[in-house]
NUNU-232411 format. One line per 3 residues: number of its first residue (from 1); for each residue x, y, z of C-alpha. Coordinates in steps of 0.25 Angstrom, whole numbers. Example, Ala and Ser with C-alpha at 12.3 -4.5 7.8 and 13.67 -1.06 7.14 Angstrom:
# residues 2
1	49/-18/31; 55/-4/29
END
This chain:
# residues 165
1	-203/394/165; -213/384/164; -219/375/175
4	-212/362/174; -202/368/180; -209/373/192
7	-215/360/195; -217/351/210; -217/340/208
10	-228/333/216; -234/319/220; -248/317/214
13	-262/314/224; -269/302/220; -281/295/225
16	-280/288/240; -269/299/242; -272/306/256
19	-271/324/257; -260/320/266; -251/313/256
22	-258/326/247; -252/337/257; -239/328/260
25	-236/330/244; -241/345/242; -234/349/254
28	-220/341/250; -222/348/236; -227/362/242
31	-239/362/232; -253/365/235; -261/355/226
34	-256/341/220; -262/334/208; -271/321/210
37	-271/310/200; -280/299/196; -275/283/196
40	-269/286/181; -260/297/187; -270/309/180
43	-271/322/188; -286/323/188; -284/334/201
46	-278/340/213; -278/341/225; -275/355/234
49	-270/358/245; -279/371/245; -292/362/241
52	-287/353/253; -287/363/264; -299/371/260
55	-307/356/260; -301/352/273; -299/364/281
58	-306/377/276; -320/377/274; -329/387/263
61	-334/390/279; -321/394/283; -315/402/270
64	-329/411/272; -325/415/284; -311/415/282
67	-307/430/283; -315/431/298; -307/418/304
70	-299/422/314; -287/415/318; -295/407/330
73	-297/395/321; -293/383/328; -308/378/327
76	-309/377/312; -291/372/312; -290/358/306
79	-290/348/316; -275/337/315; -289/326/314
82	-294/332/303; -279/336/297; -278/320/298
85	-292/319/293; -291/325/281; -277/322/276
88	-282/306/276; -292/310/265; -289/306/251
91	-284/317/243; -294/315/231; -304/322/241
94	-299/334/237; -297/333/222; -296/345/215
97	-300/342/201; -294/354/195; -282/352/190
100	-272/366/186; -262/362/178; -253/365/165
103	-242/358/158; -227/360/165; -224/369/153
106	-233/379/155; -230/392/160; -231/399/174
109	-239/409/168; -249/398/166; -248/390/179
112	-250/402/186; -262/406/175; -270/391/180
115	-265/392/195; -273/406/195; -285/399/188
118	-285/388/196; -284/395/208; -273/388/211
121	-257/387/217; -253/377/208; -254/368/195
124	-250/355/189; -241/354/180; -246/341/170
127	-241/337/157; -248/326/149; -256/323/161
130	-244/322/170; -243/329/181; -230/337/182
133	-229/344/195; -235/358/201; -233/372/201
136	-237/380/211; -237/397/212; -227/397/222
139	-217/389/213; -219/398/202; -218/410/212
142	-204/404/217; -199/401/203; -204/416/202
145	-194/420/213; -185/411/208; -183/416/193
148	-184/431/199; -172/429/209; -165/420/195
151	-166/435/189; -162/443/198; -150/435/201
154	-145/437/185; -149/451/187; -139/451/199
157	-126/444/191; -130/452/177; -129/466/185
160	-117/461/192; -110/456/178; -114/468/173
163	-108/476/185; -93/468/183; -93/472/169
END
């Protein structure tokens, strides 16, 4: 199976664009990461959800200590000001210029492959500099399911053909 087949289909982010308008879209399309593109429609990077959190809400201070955090956090919680604070920002304040990507045709072998070297959930699928949509490890994972459940279901009507016989 290649990619093209997995893929969401998802709005770009572009410059002036807010992290609100950025999680509306990630979180309509359940992906963690959307593709930002310049004024000629090139993806020249990404934005994160991940990235987003750890500059808004999680501090290098905080994942030091993370393990000796007890549950008694309500000091260090986002405030609703700063939630409202921080999703008026311009999204390009958080541009990830790393871009993982392969062609829709690839495989998911390969995918998977660049997700782990990218330490990374997802990855764009761009052909000729288009962007075609992303791919995340739980698709695959549920295609996974999916072509597993496929199998065992033909295993089930084969046994039973051949059982009538």
């Amino acid at each position: 199976m290649k990619l093209d087949q997995l893929a969401v289909m998802t709005s770009v982010m572009r410059k002036g664009m807010t992290l609100r308008e950025f999680f509306e879209e990630a979180a309509r399309c359940n992906v963690p990461g959307l593709p930002y593109v310049d004024k000629q429609n090139r993806i020249v990077g990404r934005i994160s959800v991940r990235d987003v959190y750890r500059q808004i809400a999680v501090p290098d201070s905080y994942i030091r200590v993370a393990n000796a955090m007890g549950d008694q956090t309500d000091r260090l919680d986002l405030s609703e000001r700063k939630i409202l604070k921080a999703f008026a920002l311009p999204v390009e304040s958080y541009l990830l210029e790393n871009i993982p990507s392969v062609s829709p045709y690839s495989s998911i072998v390969k995918a998977l492959t660049l997700m782990e070297a990218h330490n990374t959930h997802y990855i764009f699928l761009i052909e000729d500099g288009e962007y075609r949509g992303v791919v995340t490890r739980m698709v695959i994972a549920n295609r996974m399911l999916e072509c597993l459940k496929e199998m065992e279901l033909s295993r089930r009507h084969s046994l039973d053909g051949d059982g009538e016989k």
